[in-house]
N, C-alpha and C positions, 0 to 999 in steps of 0.2 A: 212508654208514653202513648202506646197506641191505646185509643178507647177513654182516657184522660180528658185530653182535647179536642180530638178529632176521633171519624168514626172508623175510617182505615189508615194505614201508613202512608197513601199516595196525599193524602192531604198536609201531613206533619212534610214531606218532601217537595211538595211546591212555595208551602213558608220559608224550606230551607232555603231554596232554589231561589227565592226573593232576596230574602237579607243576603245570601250570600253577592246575590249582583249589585244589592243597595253600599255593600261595603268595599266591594273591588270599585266601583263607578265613584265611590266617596274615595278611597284612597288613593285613586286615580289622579282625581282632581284636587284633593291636597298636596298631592305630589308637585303635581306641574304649578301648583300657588307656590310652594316650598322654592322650587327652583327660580324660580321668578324670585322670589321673594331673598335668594342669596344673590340675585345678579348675575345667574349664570346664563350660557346660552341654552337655544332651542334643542340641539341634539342631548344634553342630558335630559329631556324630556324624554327624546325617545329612548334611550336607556333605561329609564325607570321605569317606560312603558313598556317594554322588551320582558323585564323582570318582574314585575308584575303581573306579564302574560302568563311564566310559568308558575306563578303561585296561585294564579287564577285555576291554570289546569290542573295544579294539587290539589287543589279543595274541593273540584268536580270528582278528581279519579276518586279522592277518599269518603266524600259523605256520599257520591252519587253513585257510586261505581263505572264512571265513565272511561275512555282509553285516557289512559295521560299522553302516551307519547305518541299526537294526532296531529302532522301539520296543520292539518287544514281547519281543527277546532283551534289550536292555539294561534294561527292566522283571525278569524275572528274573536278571539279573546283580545289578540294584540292590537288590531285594528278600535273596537271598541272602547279599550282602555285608554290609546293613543286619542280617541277624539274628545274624551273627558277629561284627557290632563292636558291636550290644549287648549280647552274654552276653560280651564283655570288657570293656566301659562298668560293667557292674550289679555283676560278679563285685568288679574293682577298687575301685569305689565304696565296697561295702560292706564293703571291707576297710581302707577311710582312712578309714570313718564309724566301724567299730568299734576301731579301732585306735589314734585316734587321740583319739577321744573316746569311751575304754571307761568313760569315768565318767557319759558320758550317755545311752551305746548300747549294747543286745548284737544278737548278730547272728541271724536268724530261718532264714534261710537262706541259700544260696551268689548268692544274687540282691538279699535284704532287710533291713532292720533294726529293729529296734523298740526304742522308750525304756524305758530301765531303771525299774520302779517303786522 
């Protein structure tokens, strides 16, 4: 592929480097819509966030050649992945809170809800 697209391989490596965050940050936040979206609690978020961190750090160890087994990158992978699958967890939420029970909720904002006086 080198010479194709691009004129070295550091450039084919920063596209990678892109979709691969644009896909864990998308699957992230499917995820925590998903579990929202069965009705389940908060901590399955972090669960799936947790799992997702190591699948984050497979896809670094193998197209980047990064360490896979790094506390401290898959602390930031987890942390990251964690804050995108809860603005899809809250966003969801409070749209089957208010949605579904607009006769007991309105909505506060793109995060919260509050009961109807």
């Amino acid at each position: 592929m080198q010479g194709l697209f691009f004129e070295t391989d550091s450039g084919v490596r920063y596209v990678l480097r892109v979709l691969v965050l644009i896909i864990g940050f998308w699957t992230a936040w499917r995820s925590g819509k998903a579990v929202a979206d069965s009705w389940q609690e908060y901590p399955v978020v972090v669960i799936y966030s947790l799992l997702l961190g190591f699948v984050m750090r497979f896809l670094h160890f193998s197209l980047f050649a990064g360490p896979f087994i790094s506390p401290f990158y898959y602390a930031i992978d987890v942390v990251l992945l964690l804050v995108f699958a809860t603005i899809g967890f809250r966003m969801h939420r409070t749209g089957q809170m208010t949605e579904k029970y607009y006769w007991l909720y309105e909505k506060t904002s793109a995060f919260s809800w509050k009961k109807r006086d």
